[in-house]
N, C-alpha and C positions, 0 to 999 in steps of 0.2 A: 644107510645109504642104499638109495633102492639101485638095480644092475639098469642097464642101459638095455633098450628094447633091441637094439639091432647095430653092429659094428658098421656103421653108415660109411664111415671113413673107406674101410675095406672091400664095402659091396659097390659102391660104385665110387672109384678112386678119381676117376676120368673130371665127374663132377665138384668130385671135393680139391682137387690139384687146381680148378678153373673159379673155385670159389677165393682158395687162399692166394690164387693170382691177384684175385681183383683184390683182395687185402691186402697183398704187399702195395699192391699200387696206391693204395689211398693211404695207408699209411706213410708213404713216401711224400706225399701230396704238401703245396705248401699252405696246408690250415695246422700245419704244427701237432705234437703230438701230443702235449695237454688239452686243446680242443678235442681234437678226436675222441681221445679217451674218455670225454666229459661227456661227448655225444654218443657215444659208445655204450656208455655207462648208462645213462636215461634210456635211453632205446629198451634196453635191457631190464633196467627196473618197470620199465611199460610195461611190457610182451610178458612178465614171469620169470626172465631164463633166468634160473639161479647159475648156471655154468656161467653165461657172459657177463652176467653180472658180477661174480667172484673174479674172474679173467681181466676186465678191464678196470674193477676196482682197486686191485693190484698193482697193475700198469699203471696207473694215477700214484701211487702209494711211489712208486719205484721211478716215476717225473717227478717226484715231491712234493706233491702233492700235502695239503694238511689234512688229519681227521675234519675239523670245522667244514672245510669245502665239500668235501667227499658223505659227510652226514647228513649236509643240508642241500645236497644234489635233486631229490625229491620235492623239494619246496624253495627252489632256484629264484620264487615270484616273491617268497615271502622276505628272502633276506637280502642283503645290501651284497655278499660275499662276489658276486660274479660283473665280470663286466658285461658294458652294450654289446662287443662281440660275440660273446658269450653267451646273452639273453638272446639275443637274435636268433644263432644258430642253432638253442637247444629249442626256443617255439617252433623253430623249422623244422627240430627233429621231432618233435610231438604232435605236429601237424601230418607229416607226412608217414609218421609211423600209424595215427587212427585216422586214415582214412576215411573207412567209414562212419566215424563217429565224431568227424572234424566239423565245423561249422560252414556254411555254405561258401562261396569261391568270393567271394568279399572279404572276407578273413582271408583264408589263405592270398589272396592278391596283397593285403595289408602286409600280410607275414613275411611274404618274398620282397616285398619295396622295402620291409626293414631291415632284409640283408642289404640289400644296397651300399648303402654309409661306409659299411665292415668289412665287407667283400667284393675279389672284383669277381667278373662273371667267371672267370675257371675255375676262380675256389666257392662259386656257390654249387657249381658243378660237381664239382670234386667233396665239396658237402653232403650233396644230396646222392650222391655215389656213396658215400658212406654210409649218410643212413640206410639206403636199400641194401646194401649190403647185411648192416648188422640187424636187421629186421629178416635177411632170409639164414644170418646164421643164425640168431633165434629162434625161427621157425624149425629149422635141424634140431639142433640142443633139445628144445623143448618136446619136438616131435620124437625124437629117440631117444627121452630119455636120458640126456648125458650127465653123467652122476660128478659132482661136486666133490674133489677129494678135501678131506678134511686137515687143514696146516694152518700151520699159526703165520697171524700176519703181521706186518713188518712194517 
């Protein structure tokens, strides 16, 4: 396990107290806490972060997630396991996590009319507040190095 580059938490508290605010808030949110953590979870297999990714893989594990769902999170397109709200919400978290790498604003226009159906307009809000959120914890994790402690899962 390599060490973490820098105690982020303790060097600047001010911003990490104001980060876990906006997580409790969206975890509170009502897109439920199997969504979230679904969305959570891809954001995180996107970006690299092994930290949030072991973190909310968990969390899924500990909603009840089965291994089947949680295995085939990765290739959400290829299997029947998820529902339309489901599908919706994680293109929107895959859209809005690459950015730069997303297809031109007809697609994404597509991608948000396909929330629609699923959601109403607070919880696509309160969606897309999630994903930015676990796209600038990622950014942390990943940037300082936050080291994965090693435990067995459950």
């Amino acid at each position: 396990m390599q060490a973490a580059r820098l105690n982020w938490t303790r060097i600047a508290p001010k911003a990490y107290q104001a980060m876990a605010a906006v997580s409790a808030t969206t975890a509170h949110s009502s897109l439920g806490p199997v969504l979230i953590e679904l969305v959570q979870t891809r954001v995180s297999q996107l970006n690299g972060c092994a930290f949030c990714l072991d973190m909310h893989a968990r969390a899924l594990r500990e909603h009840g997630e089965g291994w089947q769902r949680l295995n085939n999170l990765s290739t959400w397109r290829e299997v029947g396991f998820y529902s339309e709200r489901e599908r919706a919400a994680l293109h929107w978290a895959e859209l809005m996590t690459r950015l730069a790498d997303a297809p031109q604003h007809d697609a994404r226009d597509a991608a948000f009319e396909a929330l629609r159906p699923h959601f109403s307009e607070q919880e696509i809000v309160e969606l897309t507040w999630t994903i930015a959120q676990i796209n600038a914890w990622n950014r942390m994790a990943v940037g300082m190095r936050q080291p994965v402690e090693e435990k067995a899962l459950g």
